[in-house]
C-alpha positions as CSV (number, residue, x, y, z in Angstrom):
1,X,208.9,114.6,86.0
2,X,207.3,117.3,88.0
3,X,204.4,117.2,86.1
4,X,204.8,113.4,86.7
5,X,204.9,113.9,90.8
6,X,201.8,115.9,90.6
7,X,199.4,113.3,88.8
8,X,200.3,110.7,91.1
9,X,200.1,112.9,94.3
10,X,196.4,113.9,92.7
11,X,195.4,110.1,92.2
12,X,196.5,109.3,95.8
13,X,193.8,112.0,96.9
14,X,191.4,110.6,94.5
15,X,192.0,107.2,96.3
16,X,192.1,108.3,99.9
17,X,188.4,110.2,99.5
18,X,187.1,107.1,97.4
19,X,188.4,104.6,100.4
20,X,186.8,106.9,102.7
21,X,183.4,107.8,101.0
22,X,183.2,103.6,100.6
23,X,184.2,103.2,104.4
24,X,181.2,105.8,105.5
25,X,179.0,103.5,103.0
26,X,180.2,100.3,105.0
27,X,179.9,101.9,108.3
28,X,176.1,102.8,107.8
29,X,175.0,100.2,105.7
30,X,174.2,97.7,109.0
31,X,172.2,100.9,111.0
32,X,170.7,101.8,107.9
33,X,169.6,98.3,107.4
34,X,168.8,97.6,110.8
35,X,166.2,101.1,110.2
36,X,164.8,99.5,107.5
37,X,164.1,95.9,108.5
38,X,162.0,97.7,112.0
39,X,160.5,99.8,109.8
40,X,159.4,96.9,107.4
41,X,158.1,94.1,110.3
42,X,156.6,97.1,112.8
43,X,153.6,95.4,113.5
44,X,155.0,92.3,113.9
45,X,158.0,93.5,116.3
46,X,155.0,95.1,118.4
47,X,152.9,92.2,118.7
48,X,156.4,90.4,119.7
49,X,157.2,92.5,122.3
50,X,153.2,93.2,123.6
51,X,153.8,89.0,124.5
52,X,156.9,88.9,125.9
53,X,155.3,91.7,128.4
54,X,152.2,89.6,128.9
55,X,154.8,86.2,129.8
56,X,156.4,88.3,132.3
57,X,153.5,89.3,134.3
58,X,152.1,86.2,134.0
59,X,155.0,84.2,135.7
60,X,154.7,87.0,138.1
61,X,151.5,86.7,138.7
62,X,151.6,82.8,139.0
63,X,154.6,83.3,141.5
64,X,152.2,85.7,144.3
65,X,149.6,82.7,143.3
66,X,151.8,79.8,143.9
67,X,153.0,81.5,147.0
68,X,149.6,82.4,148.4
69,X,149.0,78.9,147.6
70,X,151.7,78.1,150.1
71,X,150.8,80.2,152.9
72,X,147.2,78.9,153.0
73,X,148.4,75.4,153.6
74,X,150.8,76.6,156.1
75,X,148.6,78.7,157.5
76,X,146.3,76.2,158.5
77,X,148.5,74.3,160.2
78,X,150.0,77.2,162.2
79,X,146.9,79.7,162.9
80,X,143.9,76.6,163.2
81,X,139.9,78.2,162.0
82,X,138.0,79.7,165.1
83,X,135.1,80.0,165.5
84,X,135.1,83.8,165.0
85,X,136.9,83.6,161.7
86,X,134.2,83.7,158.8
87,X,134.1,81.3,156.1
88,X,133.9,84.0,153.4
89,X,135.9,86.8,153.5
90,X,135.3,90.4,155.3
91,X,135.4,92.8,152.1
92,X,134.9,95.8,153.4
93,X,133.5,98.9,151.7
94,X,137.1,100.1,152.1
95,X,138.7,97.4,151.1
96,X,136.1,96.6,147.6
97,X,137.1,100.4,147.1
98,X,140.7,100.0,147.0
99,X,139.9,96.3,145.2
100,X,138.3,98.5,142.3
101,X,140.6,100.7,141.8
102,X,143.9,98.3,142.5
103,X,144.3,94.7,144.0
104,X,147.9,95.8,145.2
105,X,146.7,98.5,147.1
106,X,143.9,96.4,149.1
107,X,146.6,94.0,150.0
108,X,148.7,97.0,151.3
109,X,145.9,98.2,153.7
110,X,145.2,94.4,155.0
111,X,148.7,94.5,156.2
112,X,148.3,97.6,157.6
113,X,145.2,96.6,159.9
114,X,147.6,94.0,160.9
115,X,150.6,96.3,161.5
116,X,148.3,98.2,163.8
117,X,146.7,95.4,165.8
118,X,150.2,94.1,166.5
119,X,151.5,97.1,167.4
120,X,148.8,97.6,170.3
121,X,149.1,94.4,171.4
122,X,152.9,95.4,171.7
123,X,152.0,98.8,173.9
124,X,149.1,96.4,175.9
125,X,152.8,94.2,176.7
126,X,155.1,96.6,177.0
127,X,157.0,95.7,174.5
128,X,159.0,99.2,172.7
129,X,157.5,100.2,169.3
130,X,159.9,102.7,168.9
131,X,160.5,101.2,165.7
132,X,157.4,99.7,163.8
133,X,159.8,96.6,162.5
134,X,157.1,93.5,162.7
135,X,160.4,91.0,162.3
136,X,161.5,92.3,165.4
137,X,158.0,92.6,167.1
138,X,157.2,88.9,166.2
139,X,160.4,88.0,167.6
140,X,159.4,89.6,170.7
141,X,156.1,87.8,170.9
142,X,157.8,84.2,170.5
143,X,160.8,85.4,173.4
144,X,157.5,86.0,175.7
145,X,155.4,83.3,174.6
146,X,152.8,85.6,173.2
147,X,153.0,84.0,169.6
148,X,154.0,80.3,168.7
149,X,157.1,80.4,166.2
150,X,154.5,78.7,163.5
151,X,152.0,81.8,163.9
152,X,155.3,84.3,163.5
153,X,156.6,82.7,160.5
154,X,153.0,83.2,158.8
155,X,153.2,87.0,159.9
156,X,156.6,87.4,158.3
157,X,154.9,85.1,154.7
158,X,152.3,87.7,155.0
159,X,154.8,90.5,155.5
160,X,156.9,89.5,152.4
161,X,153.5,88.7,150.0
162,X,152.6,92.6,151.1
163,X,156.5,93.5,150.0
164,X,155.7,92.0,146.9
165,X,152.5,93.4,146.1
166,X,154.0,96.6,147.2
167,X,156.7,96.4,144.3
168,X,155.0,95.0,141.9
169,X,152.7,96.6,138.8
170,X,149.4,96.6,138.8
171,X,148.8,94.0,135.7
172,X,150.5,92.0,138.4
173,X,148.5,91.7,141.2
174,X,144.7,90.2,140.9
175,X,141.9,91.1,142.8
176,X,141.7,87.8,143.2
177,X,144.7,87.7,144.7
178,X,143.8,90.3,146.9
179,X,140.3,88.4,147.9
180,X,142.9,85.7,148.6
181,X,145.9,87.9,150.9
182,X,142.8,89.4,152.7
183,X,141.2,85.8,154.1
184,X,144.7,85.4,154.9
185,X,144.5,88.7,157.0
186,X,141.6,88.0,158.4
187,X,142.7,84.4,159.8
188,X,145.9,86.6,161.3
189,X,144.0,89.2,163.2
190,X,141.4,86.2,164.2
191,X,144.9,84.6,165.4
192,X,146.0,88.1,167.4
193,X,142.5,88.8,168.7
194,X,143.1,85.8,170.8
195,X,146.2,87.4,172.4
196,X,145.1,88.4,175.9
């Protein structure tokens, strides 16, 4: 009977490393397969994901289009053509310098010549600068009269198109885009030039 007890308490074992040996087998059998099947279709996963990269910059970059689209309508309603604005752009040597090496960072130093124009035309007012917030500056110019609330809402377009070149990755920003943003600069400081 003892001998009895034994056998069965040696078969239970048996059983209990089988069960587990076949639940390891069943727990790695989807990873293992999962290995396998990227191993097998490599290429093909690669050229997958190479596209789905390509889609996403290219509805970001049709978004900064379609939005420089928008502020060159409304930009000639609210900031008119002078006579000193040029029909083709200014590209300077800095700016065709900066277009070479990246569109996003020519848009970033358009907005700067802008920055700094309104800020002198702020210390020529005597309005504080303390804090270089062009929101608040352009609110400041409307309170006084300076700047028509069309002209301001174009500066703060501008402002958020340069926030978005600013964050986004180079494959998403065009130089022609940045041809584009920098007409649109241009007709600005035309716009502020005629500030007295």
């Amino acid at each position: 009977m003892m001998a009895n007890g034994i056998a069965n308490g040696a078969s239970d074992h048996a059983m209990t490393v089988l069960e587990f040996i076949a639940s390891l087998v069943g727990s790695l059998a989807w990873p293992l397969a999962a290995v396998l099947i990227a191993a097998l279709f490599r290429s093909q996963i690669s050229a997958l994901m190479r596209k789905l990269r390509t889609l996403s910059f290219g509805s970001a970059q049709a978004d900064f289009s379609e939005k420089l689209d928008q502020l060159e309508v409304e930009s000639e309603a609210a900031v008119p053509a002078q006579g000193d604005v040029p029909e083709a752009p200014d590209l300077s040597a800095r700016f065709q310098q900066l277009l070479a090496v990246s569109p996003a960072a020519a848009i970033l130093d358009s907005w700067r010549e802008i920055e700094d124009e309104v800020a002198r035309i702020a210390v020529r007012r005597g309005i504080s600068t303390d804090v270089r917030n062009m929101r608040k500056l352009m609110a400041a110019f409307v309170g006084q009269g300076i700047l028509d609330p069309g002209a301001a809402h174009m500066f703060e377009d501008l402002r958020g198109l340069r926030n978005v070149a600013a964050h986004r990755s180079e494959q998403e920003i065009t130089a022609s885009d940045a041809i584009r943003f920098q007409e649109l600069a241009n007709r600005a400081l035309a716009r502020l030039g005629a500030i007295q």
